[in-house]
ZABAFI-63936 format. One record per atom (N, C-alpha, C, O): residue number from 1; z, x, y; atom name; residue in three letters. Coordinates in steps of 0.001 Angstrom, whole numbers, padded with zeros to 6 digits, always signed. Atoms other than C-alpha are relative to their C-alpha. Layout:
// ZABAFI-63936
   n      up    east   north atom res
 NUM       Z       X       Y   CA ALA
...
// end
This chain:
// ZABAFI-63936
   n      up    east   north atom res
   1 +001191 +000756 -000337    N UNK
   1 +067173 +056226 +074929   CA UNK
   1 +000371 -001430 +000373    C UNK
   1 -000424 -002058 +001072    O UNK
   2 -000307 +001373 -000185    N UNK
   2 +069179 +052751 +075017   CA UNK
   2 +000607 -000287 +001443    C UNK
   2 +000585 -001313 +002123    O UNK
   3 -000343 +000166 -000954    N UNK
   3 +070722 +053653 +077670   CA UNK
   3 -000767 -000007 +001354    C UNK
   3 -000591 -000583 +002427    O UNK
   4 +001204 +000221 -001558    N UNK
   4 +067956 +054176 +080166   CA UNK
   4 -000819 -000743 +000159    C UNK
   4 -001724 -000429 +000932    O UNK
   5 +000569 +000675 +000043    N UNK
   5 +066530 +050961 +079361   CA UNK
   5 +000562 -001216 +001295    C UNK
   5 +001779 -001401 +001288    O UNK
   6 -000218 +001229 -000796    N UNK
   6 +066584 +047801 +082403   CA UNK
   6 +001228 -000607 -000705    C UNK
   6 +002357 -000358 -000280    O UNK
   7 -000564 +000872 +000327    N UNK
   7 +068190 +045590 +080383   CA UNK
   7 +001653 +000377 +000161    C UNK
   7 +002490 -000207 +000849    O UNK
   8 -001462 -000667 +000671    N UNK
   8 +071492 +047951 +078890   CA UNK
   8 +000686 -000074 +001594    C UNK
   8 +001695 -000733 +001845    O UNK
   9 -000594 -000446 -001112    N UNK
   9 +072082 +049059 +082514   CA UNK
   9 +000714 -000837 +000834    C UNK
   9 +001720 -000676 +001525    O UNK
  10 -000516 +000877 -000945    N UNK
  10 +072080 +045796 +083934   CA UNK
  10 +001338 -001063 -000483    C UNK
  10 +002160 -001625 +000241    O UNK
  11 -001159 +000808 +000458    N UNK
  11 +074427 +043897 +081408   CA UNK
  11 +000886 +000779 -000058    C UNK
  11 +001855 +000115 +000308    O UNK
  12 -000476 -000436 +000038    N UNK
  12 +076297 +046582 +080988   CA UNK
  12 +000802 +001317 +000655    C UNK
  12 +001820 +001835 +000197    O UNK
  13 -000619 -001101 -000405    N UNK
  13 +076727 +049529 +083649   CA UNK
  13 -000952 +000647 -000579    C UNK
  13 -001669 +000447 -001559    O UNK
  14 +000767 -001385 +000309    N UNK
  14 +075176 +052728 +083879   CA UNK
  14 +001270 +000550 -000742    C UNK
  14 +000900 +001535 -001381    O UNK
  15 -000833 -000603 +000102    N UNK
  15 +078258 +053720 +082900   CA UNK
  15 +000653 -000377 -002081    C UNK
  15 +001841 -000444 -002397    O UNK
  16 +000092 -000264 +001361    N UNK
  16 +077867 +053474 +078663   CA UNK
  16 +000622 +000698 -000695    C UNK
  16 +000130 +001827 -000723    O UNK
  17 -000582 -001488 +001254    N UNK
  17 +079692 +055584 +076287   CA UNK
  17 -001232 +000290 -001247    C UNK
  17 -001783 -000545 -001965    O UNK
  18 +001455 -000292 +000905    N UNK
  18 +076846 +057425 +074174   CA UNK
  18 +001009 -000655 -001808    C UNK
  18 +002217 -000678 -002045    O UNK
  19 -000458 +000400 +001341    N UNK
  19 +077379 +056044 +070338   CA UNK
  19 +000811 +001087 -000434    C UNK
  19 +001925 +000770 -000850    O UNK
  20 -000950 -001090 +000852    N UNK
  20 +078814 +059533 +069051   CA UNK
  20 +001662 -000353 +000286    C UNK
  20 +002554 -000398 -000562    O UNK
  21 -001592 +000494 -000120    N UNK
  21 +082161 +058490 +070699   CA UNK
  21 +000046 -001250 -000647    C UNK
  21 +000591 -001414 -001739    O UNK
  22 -000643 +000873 +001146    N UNK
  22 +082226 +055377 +069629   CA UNK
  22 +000305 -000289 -001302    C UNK
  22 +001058 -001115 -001818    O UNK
  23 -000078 +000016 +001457    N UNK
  23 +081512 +056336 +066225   CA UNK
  23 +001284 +001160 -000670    C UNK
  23 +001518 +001228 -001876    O UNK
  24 -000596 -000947 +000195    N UNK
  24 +084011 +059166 +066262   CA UNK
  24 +001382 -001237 +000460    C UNK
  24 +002372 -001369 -000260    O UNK
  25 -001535 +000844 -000094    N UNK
  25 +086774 +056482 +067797   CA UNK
  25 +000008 -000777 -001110    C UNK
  25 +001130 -001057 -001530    O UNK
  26 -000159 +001036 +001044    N UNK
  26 +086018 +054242 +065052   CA UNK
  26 +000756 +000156 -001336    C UNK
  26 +001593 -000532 -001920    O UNK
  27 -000364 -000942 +001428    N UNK
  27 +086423 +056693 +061991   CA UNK
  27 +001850 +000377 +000328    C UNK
  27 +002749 +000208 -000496    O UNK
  28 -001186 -000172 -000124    N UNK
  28 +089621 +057767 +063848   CA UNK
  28 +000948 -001219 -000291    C UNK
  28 +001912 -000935 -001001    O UNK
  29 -000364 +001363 +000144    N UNK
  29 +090841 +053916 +063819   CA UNK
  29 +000298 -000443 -001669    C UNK
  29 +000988 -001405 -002006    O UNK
  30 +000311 +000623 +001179    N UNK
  30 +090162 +053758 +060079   CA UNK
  30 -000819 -000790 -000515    C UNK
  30 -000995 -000959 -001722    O UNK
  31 +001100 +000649 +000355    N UNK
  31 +087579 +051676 +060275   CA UNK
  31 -001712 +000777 +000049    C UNK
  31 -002276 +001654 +000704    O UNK
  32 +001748 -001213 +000176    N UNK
  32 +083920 +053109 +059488   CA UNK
  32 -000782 -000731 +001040    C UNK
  32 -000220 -001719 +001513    O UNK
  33 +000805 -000096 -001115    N UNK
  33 +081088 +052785 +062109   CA UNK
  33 -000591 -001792 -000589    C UNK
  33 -000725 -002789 +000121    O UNK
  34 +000607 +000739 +000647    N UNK
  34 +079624 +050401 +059235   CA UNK
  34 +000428 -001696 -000142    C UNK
  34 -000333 -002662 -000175    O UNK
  35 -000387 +000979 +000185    N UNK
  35 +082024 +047763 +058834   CA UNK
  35 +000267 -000643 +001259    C UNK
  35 +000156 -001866 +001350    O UNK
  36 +000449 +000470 -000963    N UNK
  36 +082252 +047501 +062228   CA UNK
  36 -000870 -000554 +000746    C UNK
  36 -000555 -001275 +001693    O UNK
  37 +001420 +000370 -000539    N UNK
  37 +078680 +046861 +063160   CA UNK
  37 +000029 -001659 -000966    C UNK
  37 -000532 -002689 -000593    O UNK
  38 +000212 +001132 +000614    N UNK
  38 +079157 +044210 +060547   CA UNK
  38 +000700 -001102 +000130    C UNK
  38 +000343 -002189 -000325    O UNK
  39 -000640 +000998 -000280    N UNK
  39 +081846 +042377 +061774   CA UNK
  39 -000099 -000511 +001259    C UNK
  39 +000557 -001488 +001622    O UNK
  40 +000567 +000305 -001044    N UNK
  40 +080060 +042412 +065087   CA UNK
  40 -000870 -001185 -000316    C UNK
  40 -001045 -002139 +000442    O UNK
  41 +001308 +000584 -000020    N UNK
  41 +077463 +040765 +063846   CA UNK
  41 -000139 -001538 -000758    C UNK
  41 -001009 -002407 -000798    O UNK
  42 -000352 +001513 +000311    N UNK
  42 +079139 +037909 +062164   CA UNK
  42 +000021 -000802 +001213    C UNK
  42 +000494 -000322 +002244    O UNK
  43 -000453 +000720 -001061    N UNK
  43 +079029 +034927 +064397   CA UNK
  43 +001415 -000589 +000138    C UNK
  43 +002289 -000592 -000728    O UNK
  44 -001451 +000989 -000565    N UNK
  44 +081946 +032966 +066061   CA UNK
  44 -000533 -001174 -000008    C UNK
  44 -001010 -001651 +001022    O UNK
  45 +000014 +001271 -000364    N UNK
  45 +081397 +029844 +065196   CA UNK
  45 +000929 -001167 +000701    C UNK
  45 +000669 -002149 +001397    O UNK
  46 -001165 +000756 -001203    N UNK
  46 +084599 +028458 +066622   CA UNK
  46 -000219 +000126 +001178    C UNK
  46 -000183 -000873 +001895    O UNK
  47 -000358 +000108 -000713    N UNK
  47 +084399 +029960 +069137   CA UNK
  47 -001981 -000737 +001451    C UNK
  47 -002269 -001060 +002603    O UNK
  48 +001400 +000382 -000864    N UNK
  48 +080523 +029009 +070285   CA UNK
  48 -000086 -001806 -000538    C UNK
  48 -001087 -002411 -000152    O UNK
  49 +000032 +001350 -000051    N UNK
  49 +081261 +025202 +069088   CA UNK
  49 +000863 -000157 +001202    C UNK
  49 +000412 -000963 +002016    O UNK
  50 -000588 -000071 -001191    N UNK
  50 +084144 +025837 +071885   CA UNK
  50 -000614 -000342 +000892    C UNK
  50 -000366 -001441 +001388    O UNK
  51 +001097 +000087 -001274    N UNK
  51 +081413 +026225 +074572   CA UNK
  51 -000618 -001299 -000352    C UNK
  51 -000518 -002200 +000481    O UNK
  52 +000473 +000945 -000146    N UNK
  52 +079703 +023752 +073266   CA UNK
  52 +000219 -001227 +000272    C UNK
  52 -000684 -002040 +000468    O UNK
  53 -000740 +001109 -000457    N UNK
  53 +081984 +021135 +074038   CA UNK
  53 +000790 +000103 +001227    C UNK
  53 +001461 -000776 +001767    O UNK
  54 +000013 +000002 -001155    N UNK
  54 +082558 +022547 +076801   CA UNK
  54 -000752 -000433 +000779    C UNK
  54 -000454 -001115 +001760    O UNK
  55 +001183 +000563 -001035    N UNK
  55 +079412 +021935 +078238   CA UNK
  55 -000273 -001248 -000162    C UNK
  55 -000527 -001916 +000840    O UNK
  56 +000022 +001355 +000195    N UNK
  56 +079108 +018818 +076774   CA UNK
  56 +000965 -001175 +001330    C UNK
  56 +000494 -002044 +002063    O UNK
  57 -001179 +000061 -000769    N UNK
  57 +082750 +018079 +078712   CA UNK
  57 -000478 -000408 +001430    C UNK
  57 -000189 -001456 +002007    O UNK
  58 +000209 -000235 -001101    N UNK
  58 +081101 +019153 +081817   CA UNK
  58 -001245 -000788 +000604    C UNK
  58 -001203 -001046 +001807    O UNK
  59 +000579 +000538 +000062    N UNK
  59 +078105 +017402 +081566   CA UNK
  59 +000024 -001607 +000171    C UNK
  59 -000652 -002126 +001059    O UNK
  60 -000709 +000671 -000166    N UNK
  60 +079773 +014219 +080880   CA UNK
  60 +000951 -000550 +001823    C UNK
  60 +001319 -001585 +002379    O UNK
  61 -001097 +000442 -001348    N UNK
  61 +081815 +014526 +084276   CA UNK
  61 -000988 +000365 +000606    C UNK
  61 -000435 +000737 +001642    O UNK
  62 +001233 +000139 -000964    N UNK
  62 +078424 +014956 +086021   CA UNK
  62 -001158 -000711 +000121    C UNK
  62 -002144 -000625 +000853    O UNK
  63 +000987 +001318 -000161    N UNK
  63 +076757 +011924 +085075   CA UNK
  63 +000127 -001051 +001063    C UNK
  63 -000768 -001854 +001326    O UNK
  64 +000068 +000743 -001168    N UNK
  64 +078072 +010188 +087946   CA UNK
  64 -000509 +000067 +001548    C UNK
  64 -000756 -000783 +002404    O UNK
  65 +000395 -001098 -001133    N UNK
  65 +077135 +012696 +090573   CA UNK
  65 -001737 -000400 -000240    C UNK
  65 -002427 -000929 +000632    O UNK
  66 +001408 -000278 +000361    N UNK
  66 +073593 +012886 +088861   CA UNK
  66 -000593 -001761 +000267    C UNK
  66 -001753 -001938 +000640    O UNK
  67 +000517 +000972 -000278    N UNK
  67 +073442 +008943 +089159   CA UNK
  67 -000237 -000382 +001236    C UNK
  67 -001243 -000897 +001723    O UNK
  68 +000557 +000513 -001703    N UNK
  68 +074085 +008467 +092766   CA UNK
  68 -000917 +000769 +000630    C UNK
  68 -001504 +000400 +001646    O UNK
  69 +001236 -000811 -000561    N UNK
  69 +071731 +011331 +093302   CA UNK
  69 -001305 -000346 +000103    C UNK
  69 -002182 -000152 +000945    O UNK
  70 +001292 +001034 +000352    N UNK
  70 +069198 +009409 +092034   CA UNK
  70 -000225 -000538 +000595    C UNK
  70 -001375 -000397 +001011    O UNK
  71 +000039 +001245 -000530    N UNK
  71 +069675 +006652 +093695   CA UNK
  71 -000418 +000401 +001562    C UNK
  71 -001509 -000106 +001823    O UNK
  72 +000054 -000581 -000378    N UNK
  72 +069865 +008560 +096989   CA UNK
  72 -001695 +000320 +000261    C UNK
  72 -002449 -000075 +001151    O UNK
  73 +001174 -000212 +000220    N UNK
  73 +066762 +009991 +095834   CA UNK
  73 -001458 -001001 +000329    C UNK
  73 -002455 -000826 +001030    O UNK
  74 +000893 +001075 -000190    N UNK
  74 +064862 +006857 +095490   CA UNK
  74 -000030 -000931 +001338    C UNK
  74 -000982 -001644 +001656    O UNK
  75 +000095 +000622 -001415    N UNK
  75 +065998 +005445 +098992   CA UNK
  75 -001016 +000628 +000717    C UNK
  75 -002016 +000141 +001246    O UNK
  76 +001289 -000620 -001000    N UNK
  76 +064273 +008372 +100625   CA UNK
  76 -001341 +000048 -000534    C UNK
  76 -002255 +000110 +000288    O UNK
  77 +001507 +000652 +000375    N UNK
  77 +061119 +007747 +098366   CA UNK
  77 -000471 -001116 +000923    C UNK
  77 -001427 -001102 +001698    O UNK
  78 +000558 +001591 +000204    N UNK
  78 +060766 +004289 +098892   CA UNK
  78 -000027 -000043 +001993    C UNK
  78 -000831 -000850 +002460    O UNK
  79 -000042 +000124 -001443    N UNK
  79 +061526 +004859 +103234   CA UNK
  79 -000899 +000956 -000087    C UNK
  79 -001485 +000814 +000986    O UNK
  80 +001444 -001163 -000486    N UNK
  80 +058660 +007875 +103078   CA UNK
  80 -001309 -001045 -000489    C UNK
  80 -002291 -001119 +000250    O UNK
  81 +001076 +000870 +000237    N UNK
  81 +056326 +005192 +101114   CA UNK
  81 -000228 -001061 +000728    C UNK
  81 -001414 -001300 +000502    O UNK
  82 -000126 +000902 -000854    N UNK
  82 +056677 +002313 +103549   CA UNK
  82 -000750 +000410 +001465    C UNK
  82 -000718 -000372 +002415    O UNK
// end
């Protein structure tokens, strides 16, 4: 049923493995279906403060861009108001 939903298809491919395999590769692995789902579901905080200073980073190196845009901006205001 998850699989024939919009969303699954589009982040992921029609092309899904139904859960029974994955739960059958898992058990083979040694690890249970269970502890897996649970260590999914921990977050990454390293690694999502990562991004976040990434974007920060990036942000940063586009405040200069974003200023002369402005500026830019306000010439052609101020020559359409005249």
């Amino acid at each position: 049923m998850a699989n024939d939903d919009f969303f699954t298809k589009m982040m992921f491919g029609t092309n899904v493995p139904n859960s029974r395999e994955e739960q059958d590769d898992a058990t083979q692995d040694g690890v249970t279906a269970d502890e897996e789902a649970e260590s999914a579901q921990q977050p990454d905080y390293m690694h999502v403060m990562n991004q976040v200073g990434q974007i920060m980073d990036s942000i940063d190196e586009l405040k200069p861009f974003f200023k002369e845009i402005g500026s830019v901006v306000s010439a052609i205001k101020n020559k359409i108001s005249m």
